[in-house]
Backbone as CSV, one residue per row, in Angstrom:
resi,resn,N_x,N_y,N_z,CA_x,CA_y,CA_z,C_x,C_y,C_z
1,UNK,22.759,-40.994,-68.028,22.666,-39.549,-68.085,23.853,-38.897,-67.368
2,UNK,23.938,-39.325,-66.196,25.279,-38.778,-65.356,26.749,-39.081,-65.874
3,UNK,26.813,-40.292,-67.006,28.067,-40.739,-67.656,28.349,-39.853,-68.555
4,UNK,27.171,-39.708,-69.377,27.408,-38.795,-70.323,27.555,-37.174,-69.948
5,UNK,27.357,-36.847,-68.864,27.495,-35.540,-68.706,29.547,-35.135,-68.079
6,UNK,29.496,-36.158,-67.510,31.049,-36.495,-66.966,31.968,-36.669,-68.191
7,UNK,31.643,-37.367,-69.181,32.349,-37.815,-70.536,32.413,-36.655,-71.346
8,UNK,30.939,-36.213,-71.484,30.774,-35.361,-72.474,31.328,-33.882,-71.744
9,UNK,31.256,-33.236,-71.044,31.206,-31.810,-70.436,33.178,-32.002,-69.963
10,UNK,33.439,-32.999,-69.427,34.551,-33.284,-68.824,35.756,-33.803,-69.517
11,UNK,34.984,-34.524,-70.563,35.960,-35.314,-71.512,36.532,-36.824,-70.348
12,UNK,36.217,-37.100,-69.512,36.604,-38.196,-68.534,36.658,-39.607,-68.789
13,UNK,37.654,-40.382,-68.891,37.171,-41.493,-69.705,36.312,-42.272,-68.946
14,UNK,35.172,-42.555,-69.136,34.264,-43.556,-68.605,34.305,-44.618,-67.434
15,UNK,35.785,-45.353,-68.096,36.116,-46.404,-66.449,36.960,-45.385,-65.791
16,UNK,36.835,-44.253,-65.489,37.399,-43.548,-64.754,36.836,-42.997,-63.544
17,UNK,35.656,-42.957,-63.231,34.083,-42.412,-62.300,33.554,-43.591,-62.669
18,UNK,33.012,-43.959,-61.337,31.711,-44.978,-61.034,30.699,-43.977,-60.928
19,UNK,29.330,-44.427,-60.842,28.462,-43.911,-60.738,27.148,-44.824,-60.421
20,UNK,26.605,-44.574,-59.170,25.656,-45.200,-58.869,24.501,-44.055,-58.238
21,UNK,23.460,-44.608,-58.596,22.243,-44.159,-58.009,20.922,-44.890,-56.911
22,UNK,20.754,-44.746,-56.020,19.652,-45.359,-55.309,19.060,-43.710,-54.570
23,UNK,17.518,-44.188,-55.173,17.033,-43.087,-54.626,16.790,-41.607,-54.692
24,UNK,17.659,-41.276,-56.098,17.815,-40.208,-56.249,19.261,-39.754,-55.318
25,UNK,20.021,-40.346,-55.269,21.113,-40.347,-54.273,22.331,-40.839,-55.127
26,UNK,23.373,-39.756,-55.499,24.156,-40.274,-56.373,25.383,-40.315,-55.952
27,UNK,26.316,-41.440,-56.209,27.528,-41.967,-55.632,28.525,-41.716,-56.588
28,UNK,29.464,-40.823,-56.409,30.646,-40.720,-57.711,31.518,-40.919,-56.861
29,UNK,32.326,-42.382,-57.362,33.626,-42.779,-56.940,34.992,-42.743,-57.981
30,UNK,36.193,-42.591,-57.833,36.975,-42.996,-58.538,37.823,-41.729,-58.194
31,UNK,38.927,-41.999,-59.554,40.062,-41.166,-59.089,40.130,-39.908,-60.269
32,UNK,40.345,-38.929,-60.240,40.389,-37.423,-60.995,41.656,-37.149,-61.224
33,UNK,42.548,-36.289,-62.019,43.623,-35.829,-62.308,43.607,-34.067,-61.278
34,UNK,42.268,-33.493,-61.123,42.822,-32.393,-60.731,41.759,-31.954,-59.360
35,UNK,41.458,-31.369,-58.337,40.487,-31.231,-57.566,39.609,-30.159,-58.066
36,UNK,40.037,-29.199,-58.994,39.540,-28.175,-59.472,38.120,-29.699,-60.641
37,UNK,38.560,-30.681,-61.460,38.070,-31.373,-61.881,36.823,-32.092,-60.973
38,UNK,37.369,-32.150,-59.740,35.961,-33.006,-58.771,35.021,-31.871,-58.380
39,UNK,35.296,-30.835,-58.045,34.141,-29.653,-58.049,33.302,-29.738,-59.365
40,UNK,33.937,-29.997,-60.338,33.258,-29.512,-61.604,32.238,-31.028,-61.386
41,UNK,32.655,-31.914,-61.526,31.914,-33.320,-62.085,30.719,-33.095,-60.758
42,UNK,31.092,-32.698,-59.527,29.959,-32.369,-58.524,28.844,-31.709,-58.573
43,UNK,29.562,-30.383,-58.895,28.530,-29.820,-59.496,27.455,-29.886,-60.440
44,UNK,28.040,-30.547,-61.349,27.340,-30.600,-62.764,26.321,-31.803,-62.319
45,UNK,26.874,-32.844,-61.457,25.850,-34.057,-60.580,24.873,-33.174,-60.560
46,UNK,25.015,-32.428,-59.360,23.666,-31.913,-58.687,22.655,-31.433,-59.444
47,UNK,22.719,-30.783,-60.368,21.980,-29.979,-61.634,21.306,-30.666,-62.414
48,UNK,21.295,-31.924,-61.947,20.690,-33.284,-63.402,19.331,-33.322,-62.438
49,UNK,18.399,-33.012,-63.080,17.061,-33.272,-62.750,16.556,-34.401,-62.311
50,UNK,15.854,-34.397,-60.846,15.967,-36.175,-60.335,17.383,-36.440,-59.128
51,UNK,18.371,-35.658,-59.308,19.169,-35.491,-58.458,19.069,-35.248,-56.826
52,UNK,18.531,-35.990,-55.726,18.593,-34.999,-54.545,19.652,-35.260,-53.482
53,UNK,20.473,-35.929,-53.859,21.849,-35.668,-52.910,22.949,-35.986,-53.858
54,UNK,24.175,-36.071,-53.841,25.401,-36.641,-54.398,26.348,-36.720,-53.133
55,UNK,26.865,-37.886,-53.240,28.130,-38.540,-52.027,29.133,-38.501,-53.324
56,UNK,29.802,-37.854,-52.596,31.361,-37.465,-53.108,32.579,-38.578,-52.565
57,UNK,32.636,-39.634,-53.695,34.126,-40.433,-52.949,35.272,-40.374,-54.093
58,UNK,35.529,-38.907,-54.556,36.350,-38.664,-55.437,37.601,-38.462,-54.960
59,UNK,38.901,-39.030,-55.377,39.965,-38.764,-54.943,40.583,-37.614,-56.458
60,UNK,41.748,-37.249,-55.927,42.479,-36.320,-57.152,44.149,-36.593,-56.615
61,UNK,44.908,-36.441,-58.282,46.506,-36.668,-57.490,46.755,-35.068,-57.058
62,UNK,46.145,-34.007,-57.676,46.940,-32.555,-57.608,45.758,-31.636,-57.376
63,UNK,45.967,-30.892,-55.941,45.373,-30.078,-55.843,45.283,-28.330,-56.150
64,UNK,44.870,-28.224,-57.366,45.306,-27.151,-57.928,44.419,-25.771,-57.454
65,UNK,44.003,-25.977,-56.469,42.730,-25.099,-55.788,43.660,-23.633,-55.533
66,UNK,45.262,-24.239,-55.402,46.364,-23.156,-54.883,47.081,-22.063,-55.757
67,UNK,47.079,-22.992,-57.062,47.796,-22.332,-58.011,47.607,-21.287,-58.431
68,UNK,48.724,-20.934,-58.661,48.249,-19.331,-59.550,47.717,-19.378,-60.639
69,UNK,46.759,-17.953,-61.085,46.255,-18.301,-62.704,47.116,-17.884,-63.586
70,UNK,46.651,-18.096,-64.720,47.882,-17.854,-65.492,48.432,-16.224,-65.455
71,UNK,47.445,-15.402,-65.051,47.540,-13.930,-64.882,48.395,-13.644,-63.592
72,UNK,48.498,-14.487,-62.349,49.224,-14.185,-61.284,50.700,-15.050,-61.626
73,UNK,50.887,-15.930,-62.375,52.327,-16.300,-63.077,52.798,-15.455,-63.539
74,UNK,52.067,-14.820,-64.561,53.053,-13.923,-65.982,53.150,-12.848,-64.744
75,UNK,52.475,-12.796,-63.805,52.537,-11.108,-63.170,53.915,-11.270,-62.060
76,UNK,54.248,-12.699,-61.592,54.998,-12.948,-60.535,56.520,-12.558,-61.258
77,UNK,56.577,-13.319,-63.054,57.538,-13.750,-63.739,57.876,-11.906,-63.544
78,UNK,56.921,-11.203,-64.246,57.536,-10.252,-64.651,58.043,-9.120,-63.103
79,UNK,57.696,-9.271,-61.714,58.010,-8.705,-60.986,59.573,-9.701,-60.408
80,UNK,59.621,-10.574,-60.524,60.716,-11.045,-60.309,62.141,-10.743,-61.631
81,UNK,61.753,-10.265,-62.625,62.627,-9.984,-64.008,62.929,-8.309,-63.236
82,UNK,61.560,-8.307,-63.012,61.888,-6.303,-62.752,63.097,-6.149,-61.645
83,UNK,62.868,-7.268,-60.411,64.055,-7.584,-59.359,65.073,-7.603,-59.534
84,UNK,65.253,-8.009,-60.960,66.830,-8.278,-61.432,67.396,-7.100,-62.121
85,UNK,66.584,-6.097,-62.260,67.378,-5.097,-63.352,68.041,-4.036,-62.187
């Protein structure tokens, strides 16, 4: 149930997240492409009915928690163009 919600909702390839359960106690290990990505797969853990804790041993290479959205880019691009005139 928890594979398929990671696969399916996430698109994640499968040997990519471990996943273990004892207890109602769920263990997601492995490695993520984005940290904005390990919030999501966390979240979506907790919400599975039968769920009453999740241990987080997710790593990520890029923490994109910083970045601008695409609305504070186009807004930076165009105040830095305006700089130049």
């Amino acid at each position: 149930m928890i594979e398929d919600v990671l696969v399916g909702a996430l698109w994640l390839a499968p040997r990519g997240i471990d996943v273990s359960v004892v207890e109602g106690v769920v263990t997601l290990t492995g490695h993520m492409e984005r940290k904005s990505e390990t919030e999501i797969a966390l979240s979506m853990t907790r919400r599975i009915d039968g769920v009453v804790g999740v241990v987080d041993q997710l790593t990520y290479r890029l923490d994109d928690a910083r970045l601008p959205t695409p609305e504070q880019a186009l807004h930076g691009v165009a105040d830095d163009w305006l700089r130049r005139l």
